[in-house]
N, C-alpha and C positions, 0 to 999 in steps of 0.2 A: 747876586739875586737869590742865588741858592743858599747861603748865609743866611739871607734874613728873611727867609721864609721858614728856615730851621729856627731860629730867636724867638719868633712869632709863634711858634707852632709847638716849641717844646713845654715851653710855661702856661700854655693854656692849658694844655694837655693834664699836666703834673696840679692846676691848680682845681680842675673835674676833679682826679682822684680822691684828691687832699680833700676836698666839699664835701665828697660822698662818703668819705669815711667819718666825718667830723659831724653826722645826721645821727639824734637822738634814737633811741631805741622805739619810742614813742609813736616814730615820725615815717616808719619802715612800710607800713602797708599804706602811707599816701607814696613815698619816695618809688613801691614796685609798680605803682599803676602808670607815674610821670616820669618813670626814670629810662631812658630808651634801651634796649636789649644790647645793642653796640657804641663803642666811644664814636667812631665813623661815623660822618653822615651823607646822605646822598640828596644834593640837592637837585630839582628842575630846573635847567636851561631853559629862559626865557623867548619866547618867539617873538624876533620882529614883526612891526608890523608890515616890512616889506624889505624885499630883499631884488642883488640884480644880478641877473646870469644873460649871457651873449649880450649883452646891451639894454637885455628888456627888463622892465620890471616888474618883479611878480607880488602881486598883495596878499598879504597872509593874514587880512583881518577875515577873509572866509572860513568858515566853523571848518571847511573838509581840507581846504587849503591850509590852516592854522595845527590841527591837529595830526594830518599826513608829515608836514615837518618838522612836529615835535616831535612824534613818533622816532625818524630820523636822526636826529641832531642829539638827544640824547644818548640813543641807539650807541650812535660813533665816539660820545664822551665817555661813557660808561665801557665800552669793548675796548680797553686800554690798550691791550698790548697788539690789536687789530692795528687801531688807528697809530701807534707808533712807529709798527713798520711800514706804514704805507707813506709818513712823513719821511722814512729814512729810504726809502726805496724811490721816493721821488726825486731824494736829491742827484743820484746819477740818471734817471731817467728823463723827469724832465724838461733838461736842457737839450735835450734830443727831439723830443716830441714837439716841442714849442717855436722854433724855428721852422719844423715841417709846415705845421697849425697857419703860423703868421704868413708863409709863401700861396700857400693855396688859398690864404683870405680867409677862413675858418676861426670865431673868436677865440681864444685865449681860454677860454673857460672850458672849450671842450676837450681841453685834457681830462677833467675830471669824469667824465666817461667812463676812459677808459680805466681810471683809478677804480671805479663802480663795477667794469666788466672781468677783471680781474684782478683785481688788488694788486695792481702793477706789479704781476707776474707774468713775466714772458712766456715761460713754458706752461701756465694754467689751459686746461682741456675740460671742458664742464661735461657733463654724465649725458648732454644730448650732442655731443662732440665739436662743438664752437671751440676754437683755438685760438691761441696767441693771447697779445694784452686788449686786442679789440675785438676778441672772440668771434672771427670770422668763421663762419660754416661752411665746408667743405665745398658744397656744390654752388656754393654764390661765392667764394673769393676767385676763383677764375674772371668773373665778369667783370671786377674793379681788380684784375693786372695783376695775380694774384697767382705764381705755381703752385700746383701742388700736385705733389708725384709722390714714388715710392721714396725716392733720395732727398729731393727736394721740397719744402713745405713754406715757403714763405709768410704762411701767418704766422709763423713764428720768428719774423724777422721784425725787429721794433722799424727800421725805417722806410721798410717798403711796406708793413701793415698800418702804417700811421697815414701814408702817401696816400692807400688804398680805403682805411676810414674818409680822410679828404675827399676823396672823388664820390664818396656817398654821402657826405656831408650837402657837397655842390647841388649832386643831384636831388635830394630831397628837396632840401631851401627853393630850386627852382621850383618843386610840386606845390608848398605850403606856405611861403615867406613867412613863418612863422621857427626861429629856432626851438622852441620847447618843442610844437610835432616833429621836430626833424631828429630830436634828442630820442622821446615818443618813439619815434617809427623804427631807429634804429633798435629799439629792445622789440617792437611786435610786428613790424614789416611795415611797409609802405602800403602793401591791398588791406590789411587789417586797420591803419587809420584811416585811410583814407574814406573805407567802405563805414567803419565807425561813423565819420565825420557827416558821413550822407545820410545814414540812418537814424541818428539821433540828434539831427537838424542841430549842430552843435558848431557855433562858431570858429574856435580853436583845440587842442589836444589835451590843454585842463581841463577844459569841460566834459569832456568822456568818462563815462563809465566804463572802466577796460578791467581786465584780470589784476588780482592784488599785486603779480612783481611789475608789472605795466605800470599802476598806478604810485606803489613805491619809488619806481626808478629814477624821476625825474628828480623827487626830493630827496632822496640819498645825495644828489650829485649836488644839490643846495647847498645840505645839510654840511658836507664832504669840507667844500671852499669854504665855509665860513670857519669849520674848525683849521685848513688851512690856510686862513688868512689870520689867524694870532691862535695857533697851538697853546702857550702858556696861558691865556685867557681860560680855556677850558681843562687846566691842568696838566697837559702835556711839558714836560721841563727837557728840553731836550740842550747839549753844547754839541760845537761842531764835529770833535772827534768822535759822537756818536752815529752819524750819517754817516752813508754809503759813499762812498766816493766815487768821483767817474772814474773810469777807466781809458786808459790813452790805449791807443792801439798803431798797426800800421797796417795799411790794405794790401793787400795781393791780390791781381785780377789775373784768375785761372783763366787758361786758356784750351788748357788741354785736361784730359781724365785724371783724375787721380785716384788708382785702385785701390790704394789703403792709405786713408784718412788718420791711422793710429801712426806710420812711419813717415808721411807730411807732419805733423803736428811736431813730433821729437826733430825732423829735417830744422826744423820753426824754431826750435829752444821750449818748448812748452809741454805739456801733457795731453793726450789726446782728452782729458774731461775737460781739460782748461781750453782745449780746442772749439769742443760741442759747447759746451757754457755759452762762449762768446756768440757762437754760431748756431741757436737753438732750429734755424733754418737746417740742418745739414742733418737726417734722418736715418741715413744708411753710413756704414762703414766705411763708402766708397763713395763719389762724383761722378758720375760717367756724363760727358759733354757727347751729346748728335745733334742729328737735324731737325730732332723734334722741342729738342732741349734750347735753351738760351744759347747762346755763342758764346759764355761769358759768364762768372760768376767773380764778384770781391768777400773776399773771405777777411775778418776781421782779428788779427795774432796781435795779442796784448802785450804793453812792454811789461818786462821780469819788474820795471819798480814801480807799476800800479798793481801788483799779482798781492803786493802785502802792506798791512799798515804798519808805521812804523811809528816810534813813540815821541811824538813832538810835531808830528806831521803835520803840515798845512793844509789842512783840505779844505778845498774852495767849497762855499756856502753860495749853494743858489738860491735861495730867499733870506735873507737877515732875520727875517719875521718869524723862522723856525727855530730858533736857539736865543740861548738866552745868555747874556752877556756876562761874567765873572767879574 
């Protein structure tokens, strides 16, 4: 594929030059007006007229609906080297999240979320201090199952903050039967739509007039899936040894304290970074287990041969649809 996009691509190229040099002396000040400043060109991604996220479908022939996701979908085409790690970052993550998603009955689509809430980075902390990859805030991740202490911080754990997105997922859809407000509410709260909803006698949560990242955020997560639903459609060229690879691990269920985190780790065969990496839940030096604490903690020690890639390596592709065939 990569072949012959290079074939395609170099002879057009070389036959622009070759034109523009072989232009009469004559012909110079119609050629500065028509002739474009770069060989590059940057073209507009076309809006459907409709598109489907959780099941529903959303029509994009509205001027504000139409415009909001072009805005987007561009947006994510053009920010190249954005949207290429968040393709490579999904390939070890996803397959984690997605299985959470399908048990709790939560559609498929609402990984892309949290692709939106932090560029599927685990350890992202944003400037109003929402944490983890579903950017849960301090004083409301307690209420969906959620530690968070000096040592311990759970929104930073992918499978117990995905567990925890779930259980606000549930809740919402009970308030709204609507997935777009429940998408909505989780960027501006549940009393902010809901009270929205009452005071601008407004059927559903598109129809709101809300704050601009309020009103962005639903279309990023459009915009998001459709670029990862065919990457190379929108330029993205990615092969498999360019993705992230998962990571194997083996569990350990603590049971007791352990005072220094840096001499477990090396106990383990690992490095205490390679430790916190895996466990971006683990915030102190130390574990101290009481009565206030869990009974219990599994701790995630990665084997020595997913710690590196190696040249030939197989790494499983969890979308086909990401990479492009040789």
């Amino acid at each position: 594929m990569i072949k012959k996009l290079l074939v395609f691509a170099l002879p057009l190229t070389l036959l622009c030059l070759i034109g523009l040099s072989l232009l009469s002396t004559d012909s110079k000040n119609e050629v500065s007006i028509k002739t474009p400043y770069v060989l590059a060109m940057t073209k507009s991604v076309d809006v459907p007229e409709s598109v489907e996220f959780a099941g529903e479908k959303i029509d994009l022939t509205r001027y504000d609906m139409h415009e909001r996701y072009d805005r987007e979908i561009n947006g994510f085409t053009y920010l190249h080297s954005t949207t290429l790690l968040l393709i490579k970052r999904a390939n070890r993550l996803f397959p984690i999240i997605e299985p959470i998603l399908k048990q709790n009955g939560i559609p498929e689509d609402f990984k892309y979320l949290c692709v939106i809430e932090s560029n599927l980075d685990p350890r992202a902390v944003s400037g109003a201090g929402a944490s983890g990859l579903w950017q849960f805030m301090k004083r409301t991740a307690p209420s969906y199952g959620l530690e968070v202490s000096s040592e311990v911080d759970e929104r930073f754990s992918v499978v117990k903050s995905t567990e925890a997105a779930c259980r606000y997922f549930k809740e919402a859809f009970a308030k709204y039967g609507s997935w777009s407000s429940v998408a909505l509410s989780y960027n501006a709260g549940q009393g902010r739509i809901s009270g929205e909803l009452d005071k601008q006698q407004a059927e559903g949560g598109l129809d709101l007039w809300l704050v601009e990242e309020t009103s962005r955020y639903y279309y990023r997560m459009l915009a998001i899936k459709q670029i990862f639903d065919n990457p190379t459609r929108f330029g993205f060229v990615l092969t498999a040894d360019q993705l992230y690879k998962p990571l194997k691990y083996k569990e350990i269920q603590v049971t007791s304290s352990i005072p220094d985190l840096a001499t477990f780790a090396k106990d383990q065969g690992i490095t205490y970074a390679q430790l916190k990496d895996c466990n971006i839940w683990l915030r102190d030096r130390k574990l101290t287990i009481s009565v206030k604490s869990q009974s219990s903690y599994t701790i995630l020690i990665p084997e020595q041969k997913s710690l590196y890639y190696k040249k030939g390596e197989n790494i499983k592709v969890h979308d086909k649809n990401w990479i492009i065939q040789d």
